[in-house]
Legacy VTK file of the C-alpha trace (Angstrom):
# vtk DataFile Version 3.0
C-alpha trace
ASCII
DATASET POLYDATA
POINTS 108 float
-24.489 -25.183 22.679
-21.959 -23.002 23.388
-18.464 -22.738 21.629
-15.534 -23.697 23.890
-12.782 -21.480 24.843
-9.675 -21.164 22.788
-8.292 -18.493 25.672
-8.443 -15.215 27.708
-7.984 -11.965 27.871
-7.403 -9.340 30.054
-7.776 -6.048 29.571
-6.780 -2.893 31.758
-9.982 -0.470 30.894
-13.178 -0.869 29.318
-11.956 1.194 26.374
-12.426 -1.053 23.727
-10.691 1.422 20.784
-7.403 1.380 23.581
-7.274 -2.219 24.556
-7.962 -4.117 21.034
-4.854 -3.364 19.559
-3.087 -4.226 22.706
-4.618 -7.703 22.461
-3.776 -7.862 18.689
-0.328 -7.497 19.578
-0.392 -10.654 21.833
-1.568 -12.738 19.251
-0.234 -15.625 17.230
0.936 -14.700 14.215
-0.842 -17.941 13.172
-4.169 -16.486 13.100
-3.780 -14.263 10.410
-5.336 -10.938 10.050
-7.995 -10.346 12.486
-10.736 -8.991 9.920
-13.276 -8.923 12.306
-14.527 -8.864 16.590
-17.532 -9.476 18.293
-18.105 -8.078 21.477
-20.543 -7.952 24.206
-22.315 -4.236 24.034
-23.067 -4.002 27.746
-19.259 -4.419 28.427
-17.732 -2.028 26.631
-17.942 1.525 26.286
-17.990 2.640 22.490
-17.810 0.386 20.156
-17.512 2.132 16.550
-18.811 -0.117 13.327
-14.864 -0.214 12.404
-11.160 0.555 13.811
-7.861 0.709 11.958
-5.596 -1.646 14.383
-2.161 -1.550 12.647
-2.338 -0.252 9.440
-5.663 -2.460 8.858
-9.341 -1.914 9.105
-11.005 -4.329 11.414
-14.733 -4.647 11.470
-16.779 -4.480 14.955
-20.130 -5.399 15.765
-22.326 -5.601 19.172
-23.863 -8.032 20.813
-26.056 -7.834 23.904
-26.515 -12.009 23.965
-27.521 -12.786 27.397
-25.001 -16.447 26.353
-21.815 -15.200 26.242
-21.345 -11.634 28.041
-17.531 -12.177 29.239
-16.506 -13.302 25.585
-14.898 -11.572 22.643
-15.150 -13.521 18.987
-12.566 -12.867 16.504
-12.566 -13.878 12.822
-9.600 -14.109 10.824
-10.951 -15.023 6.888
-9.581 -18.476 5.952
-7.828 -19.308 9.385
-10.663 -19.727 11.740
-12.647 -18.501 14.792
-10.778 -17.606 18.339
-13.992 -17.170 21.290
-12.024 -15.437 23.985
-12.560 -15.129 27.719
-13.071 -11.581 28.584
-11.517 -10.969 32.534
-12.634 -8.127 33.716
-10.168 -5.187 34.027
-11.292 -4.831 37.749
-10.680 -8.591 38.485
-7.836 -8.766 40.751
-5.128 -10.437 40.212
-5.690 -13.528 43.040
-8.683 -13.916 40.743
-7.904 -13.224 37.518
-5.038 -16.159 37.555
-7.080 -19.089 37.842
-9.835 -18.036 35.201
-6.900 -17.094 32.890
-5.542 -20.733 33.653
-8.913 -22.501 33.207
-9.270 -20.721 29.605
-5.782 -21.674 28.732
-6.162 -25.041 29.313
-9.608 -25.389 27.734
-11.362 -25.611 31.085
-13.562 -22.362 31.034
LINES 1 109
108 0 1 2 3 4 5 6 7 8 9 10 11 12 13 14 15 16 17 18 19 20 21 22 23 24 25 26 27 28 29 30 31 32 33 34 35 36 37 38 39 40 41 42 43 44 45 46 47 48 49 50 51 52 53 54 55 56 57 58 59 60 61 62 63 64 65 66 67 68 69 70 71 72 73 74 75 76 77 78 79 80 81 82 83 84 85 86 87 88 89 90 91 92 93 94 95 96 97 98 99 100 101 102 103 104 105 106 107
């Protein structure tokens, strides 16, 4: 059963060392330090085993799971799990609203 969506995101590039710490930035401060990210390997260009994203060392692994290929999974140690929408940077805008609306409100 798959995991529902706490949000989206939408990158510019499918440079995953350029856009993570732009998406780090939007996040709540609530969640803590991001220790670690899953992401889809088929999506992203390089994905390196770890990335320094602020001053602290985050931990990335691959997945090629047929289930979730638009996703990205963080973990922040003791605050919880966040299973992202992943819009991709091509979308256009006209479509890239209404998933980012459906994710926000829980309906992706």
């Amino acid at each position: 059963m798959p995991r529902p969506i706490d949000g989206a995101w939408w990158p510019r590039s499918h440079d995953l060392l350029a856009e993570l710490p732009w998406l780090f930035a939007g996040l709540p401060r609530a969640w803590g330090h991001i220790a670690s990210v899953t992401v889809n390997g088929t999506t992203w260009s390089a994905v390196p085993a770890r990335m320094l994203v602020f001053n602290q060392v985050v931990r990335l692994r691959r997945t090629v799971a047929a289930s979730a290929p638009h996703t990205i999974i963080l973990l922040a140690p003791g605050r919880g799990r966040w299973d992202l929408l992943v819009v991709p940077p091509e979308t256009t805008e006209e479509a890239a609203e209404p998933l980012m609306a459906a994710a926000a409100s829980g309906r992706a």
